[in-house]
DOKOL-308822 format. One line per 4 residues: number of its first residue (from 1); their letters; for each residue x, y, z of N, C-alpha, C. Coordinates in steps of 0.001 Angstrom, whole numbers, plus 500000, padded with zeros to 6 digits. Each point is the difference from the previous one (the first is absolute). Layout:
<pts>
NUM> a> X,Y,Z,X,Y,Z,X,Y,Z ~ ... $
</pts>
This chain:
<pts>
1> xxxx> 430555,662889,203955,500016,498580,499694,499929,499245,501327 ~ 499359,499291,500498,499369,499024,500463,501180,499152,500285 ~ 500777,499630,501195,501194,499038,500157,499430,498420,500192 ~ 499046,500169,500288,499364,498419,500284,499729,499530,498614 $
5> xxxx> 499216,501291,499131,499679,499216,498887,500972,499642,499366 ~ 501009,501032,499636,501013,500465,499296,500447,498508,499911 ~ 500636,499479,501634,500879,499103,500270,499547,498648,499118 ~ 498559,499650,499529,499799,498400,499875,499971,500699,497981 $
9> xxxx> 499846,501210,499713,499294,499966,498785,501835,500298,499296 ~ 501368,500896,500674,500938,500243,499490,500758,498529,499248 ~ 499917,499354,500370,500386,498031,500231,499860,499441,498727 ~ 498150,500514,499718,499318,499080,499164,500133,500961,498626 $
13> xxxx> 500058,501755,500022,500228,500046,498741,501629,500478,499596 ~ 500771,499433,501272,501790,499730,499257,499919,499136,499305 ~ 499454,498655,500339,499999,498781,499692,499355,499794,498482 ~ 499496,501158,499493,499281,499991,498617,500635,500999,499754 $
17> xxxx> 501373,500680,499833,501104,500253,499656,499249,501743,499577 ~ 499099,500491,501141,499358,501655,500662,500370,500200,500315 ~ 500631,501373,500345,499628,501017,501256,498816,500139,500668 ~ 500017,500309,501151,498522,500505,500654,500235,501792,500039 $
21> xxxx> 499056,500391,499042,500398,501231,500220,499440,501339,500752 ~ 498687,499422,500284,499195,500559,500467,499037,498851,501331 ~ 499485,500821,500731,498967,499248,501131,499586,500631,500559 ~ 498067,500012,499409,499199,501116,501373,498755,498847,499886 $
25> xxxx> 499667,500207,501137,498476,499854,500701,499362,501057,500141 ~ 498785,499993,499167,499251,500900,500252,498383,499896,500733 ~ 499528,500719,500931,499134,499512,500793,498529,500093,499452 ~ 498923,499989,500917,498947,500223,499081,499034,498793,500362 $
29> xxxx> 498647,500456,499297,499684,498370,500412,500089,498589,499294 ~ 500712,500278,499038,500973,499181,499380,501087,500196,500161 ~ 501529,499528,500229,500695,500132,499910,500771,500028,498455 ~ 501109,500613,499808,500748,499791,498902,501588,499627,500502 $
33> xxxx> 500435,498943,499318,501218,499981,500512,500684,500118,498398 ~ 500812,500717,499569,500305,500492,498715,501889,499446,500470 ~ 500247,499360,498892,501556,499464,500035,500584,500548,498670 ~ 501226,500158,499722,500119,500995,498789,501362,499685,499893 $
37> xxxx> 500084,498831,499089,501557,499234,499685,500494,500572,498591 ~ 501644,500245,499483,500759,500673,499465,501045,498815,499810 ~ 500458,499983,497769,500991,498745,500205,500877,500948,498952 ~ 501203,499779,500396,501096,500058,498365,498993,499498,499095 $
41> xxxx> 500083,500805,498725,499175,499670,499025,498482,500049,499966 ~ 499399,500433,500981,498508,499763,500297,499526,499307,500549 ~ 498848,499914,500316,498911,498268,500327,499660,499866,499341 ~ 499828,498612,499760,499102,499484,499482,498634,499765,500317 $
45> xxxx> 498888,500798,499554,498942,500153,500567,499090,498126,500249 ~ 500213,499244,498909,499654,498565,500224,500595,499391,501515 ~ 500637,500347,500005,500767,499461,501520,499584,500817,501417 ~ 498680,500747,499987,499739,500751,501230,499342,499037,500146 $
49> xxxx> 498566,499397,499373,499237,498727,500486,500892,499792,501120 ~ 500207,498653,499328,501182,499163,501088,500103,500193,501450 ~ 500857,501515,499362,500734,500606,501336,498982,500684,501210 ~ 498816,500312,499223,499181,500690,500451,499127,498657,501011 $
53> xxxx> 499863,498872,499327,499476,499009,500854,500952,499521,501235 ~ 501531,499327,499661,500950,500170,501066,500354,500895,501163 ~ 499498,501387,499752,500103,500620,500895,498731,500160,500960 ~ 498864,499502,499392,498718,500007,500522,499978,499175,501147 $
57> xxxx> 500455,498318,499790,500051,499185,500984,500959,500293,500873 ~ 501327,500569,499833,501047,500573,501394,499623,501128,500453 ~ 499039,500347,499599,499419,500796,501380,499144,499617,500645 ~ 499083,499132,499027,498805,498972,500963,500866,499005,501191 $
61> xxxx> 500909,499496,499594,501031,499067,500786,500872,500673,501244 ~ 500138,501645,499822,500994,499989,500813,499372,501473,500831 ~ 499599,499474,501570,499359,500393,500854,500395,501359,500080 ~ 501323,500886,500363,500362,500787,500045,499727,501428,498528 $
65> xxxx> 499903,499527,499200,500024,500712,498363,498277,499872,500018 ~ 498750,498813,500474,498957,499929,499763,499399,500669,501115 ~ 500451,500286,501255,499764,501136,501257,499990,501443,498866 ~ 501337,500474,499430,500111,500724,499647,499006,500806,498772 $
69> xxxx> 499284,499241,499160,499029,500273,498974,498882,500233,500774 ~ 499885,499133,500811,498359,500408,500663,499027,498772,500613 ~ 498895,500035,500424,498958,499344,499592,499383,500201,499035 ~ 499576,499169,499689,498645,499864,498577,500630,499825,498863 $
73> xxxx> 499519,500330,498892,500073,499942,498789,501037,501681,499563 ~ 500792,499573,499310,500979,500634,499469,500415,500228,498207 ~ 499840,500726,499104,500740,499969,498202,501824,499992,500658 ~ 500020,499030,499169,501927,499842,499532,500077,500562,499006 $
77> xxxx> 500573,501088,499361,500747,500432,498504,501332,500056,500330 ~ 500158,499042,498852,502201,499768,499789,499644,500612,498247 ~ 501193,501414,500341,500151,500627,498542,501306,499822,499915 ~ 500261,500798,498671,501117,500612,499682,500151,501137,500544 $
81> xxxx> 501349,500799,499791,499999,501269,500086,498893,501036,498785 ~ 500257,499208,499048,499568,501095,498801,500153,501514,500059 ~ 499833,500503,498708,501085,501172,500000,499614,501733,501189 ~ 498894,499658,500484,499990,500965,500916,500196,500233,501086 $
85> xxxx> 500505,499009,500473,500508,500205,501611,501486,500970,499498 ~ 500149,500456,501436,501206,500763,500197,501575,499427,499684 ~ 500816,500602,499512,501312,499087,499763,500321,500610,501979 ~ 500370,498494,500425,500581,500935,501709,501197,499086,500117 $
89> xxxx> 500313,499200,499381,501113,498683,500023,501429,500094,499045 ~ 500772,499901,500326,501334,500080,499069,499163,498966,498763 ~ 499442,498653,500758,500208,499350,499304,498521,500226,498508 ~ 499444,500694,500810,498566,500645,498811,500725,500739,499058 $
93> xxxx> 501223,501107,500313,500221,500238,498892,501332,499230,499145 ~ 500539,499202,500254,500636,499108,499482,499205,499366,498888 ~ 498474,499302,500559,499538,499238,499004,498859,500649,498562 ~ 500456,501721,500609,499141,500707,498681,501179,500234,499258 $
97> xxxx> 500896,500235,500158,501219,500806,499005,499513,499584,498487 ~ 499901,501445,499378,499890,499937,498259,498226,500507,500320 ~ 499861,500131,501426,498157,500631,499663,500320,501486,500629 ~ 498609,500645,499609,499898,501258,499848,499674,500511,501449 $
101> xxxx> 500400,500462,501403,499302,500337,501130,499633,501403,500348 ~ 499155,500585,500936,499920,501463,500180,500097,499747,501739 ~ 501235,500738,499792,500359,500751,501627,499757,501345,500091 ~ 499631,499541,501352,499481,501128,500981,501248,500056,501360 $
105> xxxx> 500695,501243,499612,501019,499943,500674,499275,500801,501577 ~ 500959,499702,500948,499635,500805,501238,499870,501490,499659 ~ 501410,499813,499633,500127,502101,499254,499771,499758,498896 ~ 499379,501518,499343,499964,499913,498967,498854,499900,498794 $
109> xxxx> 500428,500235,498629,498997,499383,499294,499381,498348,499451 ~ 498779,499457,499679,500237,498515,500105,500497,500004,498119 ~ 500788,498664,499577,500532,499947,498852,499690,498671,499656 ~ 500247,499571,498350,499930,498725,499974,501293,499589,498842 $
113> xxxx> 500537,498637,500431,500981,500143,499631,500151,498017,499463 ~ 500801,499381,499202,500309,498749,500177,500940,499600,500020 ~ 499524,498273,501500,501176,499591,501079,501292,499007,498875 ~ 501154,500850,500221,501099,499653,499367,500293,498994,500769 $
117> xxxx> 500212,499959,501654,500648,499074,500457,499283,500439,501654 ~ 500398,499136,500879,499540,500215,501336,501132,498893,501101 ~ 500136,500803,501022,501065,499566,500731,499265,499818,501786 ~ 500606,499504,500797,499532,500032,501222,499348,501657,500424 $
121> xxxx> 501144,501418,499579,499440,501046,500380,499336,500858,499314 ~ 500083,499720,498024,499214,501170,499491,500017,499598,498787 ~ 499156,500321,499239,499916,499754,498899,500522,500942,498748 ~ 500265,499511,499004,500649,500847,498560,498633,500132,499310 $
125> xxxx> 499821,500879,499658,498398,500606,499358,501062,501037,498093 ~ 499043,499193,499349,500392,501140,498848,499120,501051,499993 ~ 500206,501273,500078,498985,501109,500530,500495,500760,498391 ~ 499072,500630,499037,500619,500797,498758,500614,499192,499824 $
129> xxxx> 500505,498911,499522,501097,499796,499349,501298,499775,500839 ~ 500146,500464,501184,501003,499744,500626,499620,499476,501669 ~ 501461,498963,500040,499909,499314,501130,500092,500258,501622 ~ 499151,500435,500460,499850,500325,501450,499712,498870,501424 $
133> xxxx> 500955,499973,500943,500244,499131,500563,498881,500721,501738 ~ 498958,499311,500113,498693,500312,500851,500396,499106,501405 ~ 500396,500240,500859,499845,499428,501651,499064,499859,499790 ~ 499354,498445,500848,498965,500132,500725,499418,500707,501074 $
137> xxxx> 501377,500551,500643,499577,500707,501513,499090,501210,499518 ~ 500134,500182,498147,499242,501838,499892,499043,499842,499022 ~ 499456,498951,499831,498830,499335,499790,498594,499813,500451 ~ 499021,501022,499881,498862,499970,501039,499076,498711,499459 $
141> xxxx> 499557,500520,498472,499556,498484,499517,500793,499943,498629 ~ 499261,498378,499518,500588,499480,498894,499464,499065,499433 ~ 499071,500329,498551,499224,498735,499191,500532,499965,498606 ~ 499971,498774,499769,499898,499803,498554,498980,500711,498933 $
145> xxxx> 500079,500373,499190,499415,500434,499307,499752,498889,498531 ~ 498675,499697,499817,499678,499569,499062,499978,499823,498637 ~ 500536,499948,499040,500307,500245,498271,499348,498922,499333 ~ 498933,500325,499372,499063,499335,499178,501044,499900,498475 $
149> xxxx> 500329,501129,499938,500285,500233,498332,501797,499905,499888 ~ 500643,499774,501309,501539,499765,499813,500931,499745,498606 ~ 500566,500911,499004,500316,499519,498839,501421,499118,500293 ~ 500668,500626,500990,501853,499157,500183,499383,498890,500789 $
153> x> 498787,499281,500602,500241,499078,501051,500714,498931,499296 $
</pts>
C-alpha cells in the first residue's frame, strides 16, 4: 500500500463511514490504481460513484499522492471486498460470522467450517458439528465460501 496514496484516500473513505482495505498500483502502460473498501454490514455498491469521484480529485489536488500514481493517464477502481479475497483481518472475520469459510491451515489438512464468533486472536469455526477455536497465527489462507442454495440462512 502506497503511504502517499493511502494518506489523502484513508480520510475520504472514513468519512463515508469505510474502511480502506486494500491499495495497489499497478503498472503498465496504463496504470491501475485498485482501492478495495470494507463496512460493518457491507457497501453499498450505489455509494462507490461518489466516493470513487471524491477520491479522484484528492489525488488530482494533492501533489505528493499525484507524484505517486504517475504521469499520464491512470483507471481508478474503488470495490468492495466481495467474497473472494482472503479473510487476513480480525475484523474480516468478525463481519462474516454465520458464513461458511475454507481454511487452509499452515499444518495440516485444509477444512471448512462456520464463523461462530471472531476475536482479536482467532476465530470459533463450527467444524462437524463441533466448535473449534482457529488462531490466526496457524492460518495460511482463508475465504468465504459461497452458498447459492443455503436452507438455515
Amino acid at each position: 500500500m502506497d503511504d502517499r496514496i493511502a494518506g489523502v484516500v484513508r480520510d475520504i473513505v472514513g468519512a463515508h463511514g469505510l474502511d480502506l482495505d486494500d491499495l495497489t498500483l499497478g503498472g503498465g502502460q496504463r496504470r491501475l490504481l485498485r482501492i478495495v473498501v470494507d463496512a460493518e454490514g457491507g457497501v453499498d455498491l450505489d455509494a462507490l460513484g461518489p466516493l470513487t469521484r471524491e477520491i479522484s480529485a484528492a489525488i488530482d489536488e494533492d501533489p505528493a499522492a499525484s507524484r505517486a500514481v504517475g504521469d499520464g493517464a491512470f483507471t481508478l477502481e474503488v470495490t468492495s471486498r466481495g467474497t473472494d479475497r482472503p479473510l487476513t483481518l480480525p475484523r474480516h472475520w468478525q463481519r462474516n460470522q454465520g458464513r461458511l469459510v475454507s481454511v487452509t491451515p499452515i499444518d495440516g489438512d485444509r477444512f471448512a467450517g462456520r464463523v461462530v464468533s471472531a476475536d482479536d486472536d482467532a476465530a470459533t469455526l463450527t467444524v462437524a458439528k463441533v466448535d473449534r477455536r482457529v488462531p490466526y497465527s496457524e492460518i495460511r489462507t482463508a475465504v468465504v465460501q459461497v452458498e447459492l442454495n443455503r436452507k438455515d440462512a
